[in-house]
VMD Tcl script that builds the backbone (N, CA, C; Angstrom):
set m [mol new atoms 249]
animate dup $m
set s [atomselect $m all]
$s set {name element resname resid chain x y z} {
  {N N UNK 1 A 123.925 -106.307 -4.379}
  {CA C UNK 1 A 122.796 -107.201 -4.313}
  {C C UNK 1 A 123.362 -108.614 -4.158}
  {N N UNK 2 A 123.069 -109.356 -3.170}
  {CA C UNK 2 A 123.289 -111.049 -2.972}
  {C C UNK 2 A 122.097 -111.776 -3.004}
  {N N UNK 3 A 122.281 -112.801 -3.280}
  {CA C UNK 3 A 121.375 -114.415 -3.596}
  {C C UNK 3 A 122.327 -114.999 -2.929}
  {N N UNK 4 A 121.827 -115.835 -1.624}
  {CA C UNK 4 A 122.072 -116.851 -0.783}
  {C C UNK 4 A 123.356 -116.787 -0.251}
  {N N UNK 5 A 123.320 -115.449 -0.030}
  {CA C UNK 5 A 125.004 -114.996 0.510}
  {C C UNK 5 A 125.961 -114.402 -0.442}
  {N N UNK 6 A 125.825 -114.915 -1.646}
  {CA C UNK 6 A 126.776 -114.674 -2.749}
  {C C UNK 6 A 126.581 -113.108 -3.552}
  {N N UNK 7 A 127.420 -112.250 -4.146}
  {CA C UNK 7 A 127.363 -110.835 -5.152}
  {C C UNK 7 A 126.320 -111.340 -6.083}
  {N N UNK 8 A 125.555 -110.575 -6.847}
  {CA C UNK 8 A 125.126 -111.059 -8.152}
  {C C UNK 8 A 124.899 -109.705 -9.146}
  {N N UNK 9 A 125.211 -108.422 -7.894}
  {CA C UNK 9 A 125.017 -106.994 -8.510}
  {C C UNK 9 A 125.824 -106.229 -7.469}
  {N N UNK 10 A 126.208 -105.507 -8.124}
  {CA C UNK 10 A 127.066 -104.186 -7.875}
  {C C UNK 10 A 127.144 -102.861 -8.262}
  {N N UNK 11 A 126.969 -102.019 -7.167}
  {CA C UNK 11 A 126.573 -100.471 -7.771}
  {C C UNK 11 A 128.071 -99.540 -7.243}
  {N N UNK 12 A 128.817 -98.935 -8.244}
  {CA C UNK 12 A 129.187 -97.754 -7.886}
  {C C UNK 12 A 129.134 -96.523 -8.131}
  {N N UNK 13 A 128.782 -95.352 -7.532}
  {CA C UNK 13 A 128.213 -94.318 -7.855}
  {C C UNK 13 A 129.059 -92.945 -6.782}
  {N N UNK 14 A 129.225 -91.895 -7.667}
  {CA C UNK 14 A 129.689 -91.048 -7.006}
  {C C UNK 14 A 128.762 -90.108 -6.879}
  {N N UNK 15 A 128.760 -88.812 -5.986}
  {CA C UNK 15 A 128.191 -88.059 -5.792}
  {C C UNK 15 A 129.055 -86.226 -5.834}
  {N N UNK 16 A 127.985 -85.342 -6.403}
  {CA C UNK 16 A 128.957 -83.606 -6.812}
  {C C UNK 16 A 127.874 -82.972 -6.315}
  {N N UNK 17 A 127.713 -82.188 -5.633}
  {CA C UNK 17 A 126.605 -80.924 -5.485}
  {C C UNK 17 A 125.255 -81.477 -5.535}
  {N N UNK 18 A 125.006 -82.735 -4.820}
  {CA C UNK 18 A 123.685 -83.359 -5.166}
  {C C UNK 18 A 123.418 -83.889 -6.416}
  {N N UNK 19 A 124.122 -84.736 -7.539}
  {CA C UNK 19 A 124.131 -85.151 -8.698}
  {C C UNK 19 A 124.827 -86.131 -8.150}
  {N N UNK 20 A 124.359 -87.877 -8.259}
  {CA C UNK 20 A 124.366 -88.529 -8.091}
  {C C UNK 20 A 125.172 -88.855 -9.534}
  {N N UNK 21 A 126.104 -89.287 -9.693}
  {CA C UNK 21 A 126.886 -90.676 -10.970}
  {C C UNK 21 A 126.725 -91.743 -10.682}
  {N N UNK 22 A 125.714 -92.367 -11.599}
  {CA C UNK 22 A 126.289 -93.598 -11.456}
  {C C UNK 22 A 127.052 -94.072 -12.475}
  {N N UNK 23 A 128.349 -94.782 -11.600}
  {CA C UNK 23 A 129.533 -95.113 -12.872}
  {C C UNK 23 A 129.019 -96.671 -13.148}
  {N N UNK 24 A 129.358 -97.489 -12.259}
  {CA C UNK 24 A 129.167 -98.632 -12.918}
  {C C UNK 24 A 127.894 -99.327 -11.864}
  {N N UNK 25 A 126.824 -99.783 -12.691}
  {CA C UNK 25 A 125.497 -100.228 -12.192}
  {C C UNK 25 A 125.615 -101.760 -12.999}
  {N N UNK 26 A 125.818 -102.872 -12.289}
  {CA C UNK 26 A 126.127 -104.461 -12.653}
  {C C UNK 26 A 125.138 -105.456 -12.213}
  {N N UNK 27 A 125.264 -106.354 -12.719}
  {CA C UNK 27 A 124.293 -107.844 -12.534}
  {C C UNK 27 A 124.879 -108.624 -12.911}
  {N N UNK 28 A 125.155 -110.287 -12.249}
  {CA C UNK 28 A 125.681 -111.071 -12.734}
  {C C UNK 28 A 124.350 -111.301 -13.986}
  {N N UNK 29 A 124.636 -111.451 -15.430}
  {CA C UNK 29 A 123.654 -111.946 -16.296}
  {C C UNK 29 A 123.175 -113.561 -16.476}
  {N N UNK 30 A 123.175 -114.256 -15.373}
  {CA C UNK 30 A 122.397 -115.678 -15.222}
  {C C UNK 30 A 121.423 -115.073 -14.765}
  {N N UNK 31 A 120.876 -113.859 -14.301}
  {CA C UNK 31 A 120.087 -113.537 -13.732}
  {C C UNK 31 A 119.274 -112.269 -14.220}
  {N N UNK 32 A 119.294 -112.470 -15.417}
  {CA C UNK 32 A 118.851 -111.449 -16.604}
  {C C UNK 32 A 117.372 -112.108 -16.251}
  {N N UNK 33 A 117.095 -112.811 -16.721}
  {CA C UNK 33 A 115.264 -113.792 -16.664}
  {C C UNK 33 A 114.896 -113.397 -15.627}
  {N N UNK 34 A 115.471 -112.890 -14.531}
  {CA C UNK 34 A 114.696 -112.554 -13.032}
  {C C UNK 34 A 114.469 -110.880 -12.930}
  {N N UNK 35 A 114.734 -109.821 -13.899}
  {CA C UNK 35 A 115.285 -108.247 -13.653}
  {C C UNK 35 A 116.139 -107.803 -12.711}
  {N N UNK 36 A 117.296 -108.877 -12.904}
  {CA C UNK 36 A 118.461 -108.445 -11.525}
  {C C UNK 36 A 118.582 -107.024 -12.088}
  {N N UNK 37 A 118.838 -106.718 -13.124}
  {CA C UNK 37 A 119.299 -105.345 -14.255}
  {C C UNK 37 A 118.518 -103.989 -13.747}
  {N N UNK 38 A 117.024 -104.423 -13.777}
  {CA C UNK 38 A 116.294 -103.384 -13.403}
  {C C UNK 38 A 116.093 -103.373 -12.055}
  {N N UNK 39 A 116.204 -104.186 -11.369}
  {CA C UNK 39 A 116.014 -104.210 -9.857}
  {C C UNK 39 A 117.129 -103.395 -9.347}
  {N N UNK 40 A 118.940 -103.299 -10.028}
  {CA C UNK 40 A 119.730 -103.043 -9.221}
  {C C UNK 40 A 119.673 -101.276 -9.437}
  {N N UNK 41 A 119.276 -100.840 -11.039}
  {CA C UNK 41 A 118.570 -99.445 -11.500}
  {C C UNK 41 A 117.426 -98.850 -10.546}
  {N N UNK 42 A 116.839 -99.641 -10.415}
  {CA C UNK 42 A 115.769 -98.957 -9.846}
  {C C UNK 42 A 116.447 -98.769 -8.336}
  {N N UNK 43 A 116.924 -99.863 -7.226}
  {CA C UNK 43 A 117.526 -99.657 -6.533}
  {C C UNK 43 A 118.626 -98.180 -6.161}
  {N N UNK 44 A 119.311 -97.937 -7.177}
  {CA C UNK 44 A 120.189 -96.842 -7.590}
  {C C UNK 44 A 119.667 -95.876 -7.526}
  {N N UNK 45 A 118.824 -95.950 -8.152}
  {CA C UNK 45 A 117.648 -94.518 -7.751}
  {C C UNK 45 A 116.512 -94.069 -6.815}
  {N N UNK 46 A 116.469 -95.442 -6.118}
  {CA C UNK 46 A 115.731 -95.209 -5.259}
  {C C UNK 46 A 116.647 -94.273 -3.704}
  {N N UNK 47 A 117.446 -95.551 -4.285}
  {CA C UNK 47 A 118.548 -95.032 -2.456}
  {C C UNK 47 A 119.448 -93.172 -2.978}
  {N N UNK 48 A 119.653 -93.089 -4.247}
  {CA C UNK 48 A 120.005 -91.150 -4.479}
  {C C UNK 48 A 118.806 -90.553 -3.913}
  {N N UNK 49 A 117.997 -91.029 -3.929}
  {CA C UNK 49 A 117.041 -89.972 -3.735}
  {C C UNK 49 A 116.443 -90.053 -2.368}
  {N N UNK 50 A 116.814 -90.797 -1.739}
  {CA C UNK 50 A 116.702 -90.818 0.044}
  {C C UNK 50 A 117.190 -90.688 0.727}
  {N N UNK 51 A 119.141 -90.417 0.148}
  {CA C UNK 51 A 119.698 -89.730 0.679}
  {C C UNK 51 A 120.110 -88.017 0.023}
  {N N UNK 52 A 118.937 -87.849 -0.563}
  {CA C UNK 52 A 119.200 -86.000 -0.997}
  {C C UNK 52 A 119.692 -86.158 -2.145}
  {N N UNK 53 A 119.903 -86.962 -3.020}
  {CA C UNK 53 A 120.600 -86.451 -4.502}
  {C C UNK 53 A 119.402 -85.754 -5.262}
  {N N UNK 54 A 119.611 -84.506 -5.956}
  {CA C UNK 54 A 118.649 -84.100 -6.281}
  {C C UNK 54 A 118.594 -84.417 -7.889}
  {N N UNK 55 A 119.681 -84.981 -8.826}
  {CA C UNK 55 A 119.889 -85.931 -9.917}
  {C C UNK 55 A 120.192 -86.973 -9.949}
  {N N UNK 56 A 120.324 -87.987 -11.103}
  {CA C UNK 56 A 120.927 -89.180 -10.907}
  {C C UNK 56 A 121.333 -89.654 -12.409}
  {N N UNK 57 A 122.359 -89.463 -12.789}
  {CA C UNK 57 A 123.025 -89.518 -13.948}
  {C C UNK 57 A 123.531 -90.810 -14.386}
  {N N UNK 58 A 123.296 -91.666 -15.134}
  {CA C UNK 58 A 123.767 -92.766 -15.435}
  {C C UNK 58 A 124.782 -93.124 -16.474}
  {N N UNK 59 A 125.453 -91.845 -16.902}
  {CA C UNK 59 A 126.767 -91.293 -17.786}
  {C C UNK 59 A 126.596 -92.138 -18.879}
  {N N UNK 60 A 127.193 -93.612 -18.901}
  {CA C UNK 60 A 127.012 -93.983 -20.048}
  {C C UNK 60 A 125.314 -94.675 -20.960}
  {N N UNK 61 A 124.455 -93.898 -21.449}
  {CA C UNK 61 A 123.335 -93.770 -20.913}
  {C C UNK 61 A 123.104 -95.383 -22.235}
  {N N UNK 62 A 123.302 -95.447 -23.129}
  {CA C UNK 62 A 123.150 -96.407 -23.886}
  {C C UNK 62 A 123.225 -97.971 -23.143}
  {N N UNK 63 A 124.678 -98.196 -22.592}
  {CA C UNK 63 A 125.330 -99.197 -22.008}
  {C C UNK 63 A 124.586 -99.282 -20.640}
  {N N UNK 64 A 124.005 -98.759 -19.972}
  {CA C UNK 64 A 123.619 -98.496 -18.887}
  {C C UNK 64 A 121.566 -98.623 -18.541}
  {N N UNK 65 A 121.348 -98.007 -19.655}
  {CA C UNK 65 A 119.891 -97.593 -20.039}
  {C C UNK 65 A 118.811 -98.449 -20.948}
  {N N UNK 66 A 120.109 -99.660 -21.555}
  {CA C UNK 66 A 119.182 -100.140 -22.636}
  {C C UNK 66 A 118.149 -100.974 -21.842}
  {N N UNK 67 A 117.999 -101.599 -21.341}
  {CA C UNK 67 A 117.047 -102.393 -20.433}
  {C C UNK 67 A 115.809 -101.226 -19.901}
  {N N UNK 68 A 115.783 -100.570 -19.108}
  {CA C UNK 68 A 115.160 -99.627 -18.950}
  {C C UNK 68 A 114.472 -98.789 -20.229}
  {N N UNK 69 A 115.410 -98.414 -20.933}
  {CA C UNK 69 A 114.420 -97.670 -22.477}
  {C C UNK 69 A 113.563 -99.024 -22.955}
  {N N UNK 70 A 114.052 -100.175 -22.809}
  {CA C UNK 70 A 113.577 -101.026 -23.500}
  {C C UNK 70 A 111.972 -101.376 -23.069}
  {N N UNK 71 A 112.469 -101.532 -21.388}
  {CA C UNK 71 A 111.056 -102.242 -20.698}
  {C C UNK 71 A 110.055 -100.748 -20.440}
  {N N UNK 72 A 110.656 -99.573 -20.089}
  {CA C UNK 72 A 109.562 -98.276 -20.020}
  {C C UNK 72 A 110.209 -97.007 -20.879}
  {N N UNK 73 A 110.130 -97.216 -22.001}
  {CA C UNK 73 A 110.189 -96.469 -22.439}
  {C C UNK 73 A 111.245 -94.927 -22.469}
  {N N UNK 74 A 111.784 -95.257 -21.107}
  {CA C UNK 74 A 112.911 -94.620 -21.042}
  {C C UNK 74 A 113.920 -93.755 -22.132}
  {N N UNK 75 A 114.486 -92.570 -22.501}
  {CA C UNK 75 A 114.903 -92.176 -23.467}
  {C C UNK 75 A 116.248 -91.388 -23.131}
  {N N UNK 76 A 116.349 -90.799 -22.479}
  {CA C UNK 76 A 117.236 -90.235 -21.807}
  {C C UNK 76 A 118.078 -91.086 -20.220}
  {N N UNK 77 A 119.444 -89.980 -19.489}
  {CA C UNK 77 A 119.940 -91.095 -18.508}
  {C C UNK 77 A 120.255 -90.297 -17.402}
  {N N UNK 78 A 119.149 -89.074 -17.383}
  {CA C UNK 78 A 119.654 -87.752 -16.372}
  {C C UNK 78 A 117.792 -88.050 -15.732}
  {N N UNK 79 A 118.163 -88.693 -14.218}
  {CA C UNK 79 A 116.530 -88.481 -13.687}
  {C C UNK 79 A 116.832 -87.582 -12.641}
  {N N UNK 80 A 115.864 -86.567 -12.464}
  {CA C UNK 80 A 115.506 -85.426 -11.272}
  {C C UNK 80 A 115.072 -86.065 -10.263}
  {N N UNK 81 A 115.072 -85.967 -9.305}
  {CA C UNK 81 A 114.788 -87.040 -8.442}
  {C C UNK 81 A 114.142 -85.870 -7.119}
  {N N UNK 82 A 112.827 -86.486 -6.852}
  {CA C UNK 82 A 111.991 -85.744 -5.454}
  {C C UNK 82 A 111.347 -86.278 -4.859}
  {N N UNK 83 A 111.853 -86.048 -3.378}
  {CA C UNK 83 A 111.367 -86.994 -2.429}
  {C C UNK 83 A 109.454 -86.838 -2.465}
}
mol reanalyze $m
mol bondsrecalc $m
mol representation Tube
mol addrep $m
């Protein structure tokens, strides 16, 4: 993800048998007040699942998830994903 040319988020994610990892899902945090966090999550899951991942695992689900459990309720870090 860029702002005015510049990084401000970064996704890396591997893929096994249609199970999407995501290892490391980032935001620069000056940009916490805007949902760079959830924008680059939701992003992550949007694009596994448009290219065929039929999971999307976010491994470290605490470090990874708290924003998300926080703003919907979220509880778990394993989403099924269908087009």
């Amino acid at each position: 993800m860029t702002r005015d040319g510049a990084p401000i988020g970064v996704e890396l994610s591997l893929e096994c048998k249609g199970r999407r990892l995501g290892y490391v899902i980032a935001h620069d945090p000056a940009f916490d007040a805007q949902g760079a966090g959830v924008v680059m999550a939701e992003y992550s899951l949007r694009s596994a699942c448009e290219e065929g991942a039929r999971a999307f695992d976010m491994l470290r689900s605490e470090e990874h998830t708290s924003e998300l459990q926080s703003r919907f309720g979220i509880s778990y870090a394993v989403f099924c994903l269908k087009k």
